[in-house]
N, C-alpha and C positions, 0 to 999 in steps of 0.2 A: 284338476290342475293341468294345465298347458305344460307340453312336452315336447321338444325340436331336438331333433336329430340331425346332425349336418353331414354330407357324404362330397366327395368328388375331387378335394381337395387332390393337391401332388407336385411335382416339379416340373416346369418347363422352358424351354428357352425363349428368350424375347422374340416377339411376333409371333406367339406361340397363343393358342388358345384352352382354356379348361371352363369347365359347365360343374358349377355347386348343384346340389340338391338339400333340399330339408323335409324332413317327414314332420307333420304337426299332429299331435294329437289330444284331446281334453279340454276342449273349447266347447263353451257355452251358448256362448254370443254367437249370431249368424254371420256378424261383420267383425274385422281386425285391421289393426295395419298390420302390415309383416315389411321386415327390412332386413337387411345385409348390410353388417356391418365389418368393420378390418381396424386390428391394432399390430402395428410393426412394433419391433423392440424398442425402447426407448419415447417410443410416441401415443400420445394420447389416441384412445377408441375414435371412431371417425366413423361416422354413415357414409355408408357408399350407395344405394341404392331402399329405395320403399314404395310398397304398392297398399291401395285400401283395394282389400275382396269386397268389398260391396262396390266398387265400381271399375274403373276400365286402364284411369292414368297411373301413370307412372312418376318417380323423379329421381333424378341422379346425382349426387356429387359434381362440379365443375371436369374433379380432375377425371372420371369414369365415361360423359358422355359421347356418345357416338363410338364407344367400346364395349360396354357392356349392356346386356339387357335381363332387365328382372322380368319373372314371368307366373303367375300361379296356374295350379291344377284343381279347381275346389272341388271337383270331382272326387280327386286323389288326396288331396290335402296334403297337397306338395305346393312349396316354394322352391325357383330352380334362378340362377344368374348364371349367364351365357356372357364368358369374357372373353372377350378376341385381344389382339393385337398385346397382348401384354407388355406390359413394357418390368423394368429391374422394382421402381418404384410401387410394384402393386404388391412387392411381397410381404404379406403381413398373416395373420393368424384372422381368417374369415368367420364370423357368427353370424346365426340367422337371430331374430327376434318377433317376437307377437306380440301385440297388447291390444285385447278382446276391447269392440267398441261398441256401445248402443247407441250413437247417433249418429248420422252419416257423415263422414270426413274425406279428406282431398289426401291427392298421394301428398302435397307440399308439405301437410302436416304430418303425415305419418316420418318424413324423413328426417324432424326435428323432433320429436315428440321423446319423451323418457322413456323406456320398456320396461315389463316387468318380469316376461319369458326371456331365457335363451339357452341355445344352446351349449354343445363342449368345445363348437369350435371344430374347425377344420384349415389345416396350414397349405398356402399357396406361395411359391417359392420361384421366380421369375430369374432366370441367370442371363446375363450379356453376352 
């Protein structure tokens, strides 16, 4: 069974930046998609970012691009998101997600796609 642990989380001021990390572990499959996802109180879960380990792209939420960047380790079997410029609006409670794939996929679909891993969650807190 697929295991995410999410780390990095904290509080910062706008234009501020913070760097998630996830550790994955119990995967089967050689390839996944993995994503970052964010729900603030009151608002539905929302993808912010998703990558496929079997290949290289990336895709992002409108509202995150040219801010954040997702990034894997398959070495490590870490997923990491590198968020700059933060703004008030990013604060929400952050999860990673996996869902083990056997046939080659694009990041576009991993960033719509259902999950069936995740994690506990890690809170990022964006002040003005």
């Amino acid at each position: 069974q697929v295991q995410l642990v999410e780390s990095g989380g904290g509080s910062v001021q706008a234009g501020g930046s913070l760097r998630l990390s996830c550790a994955a572990s119990g995967y089967t499959a050689r390839s996944r998609c993995m994503g970052w996802f964010r729900q603030a109180p009151g608002k539905e879960r929302e993808a912010v970012a998703a990558i496929y380990t079997g290949g290289i792209s990336t895709s992002y939420a409108d509202s995150v691009k040219g801010r954040f960047t997702i990034s894997q380790d398959n070495a490590k079997n870490t997923l990491s998101l590198e968020m700059n410029s933060l703004k008030p609006e990013d604060t929400a409670m952050y999860y990673c997600a996996a869902a083990e794939e056997y046939i080659p996929r694009g990041s576009a679909y991993c960033l719509s796609r259902l999950y069936n891993s995740w994690g506990q969650g890690t809170q990022v807190t964006v002040s003005s």
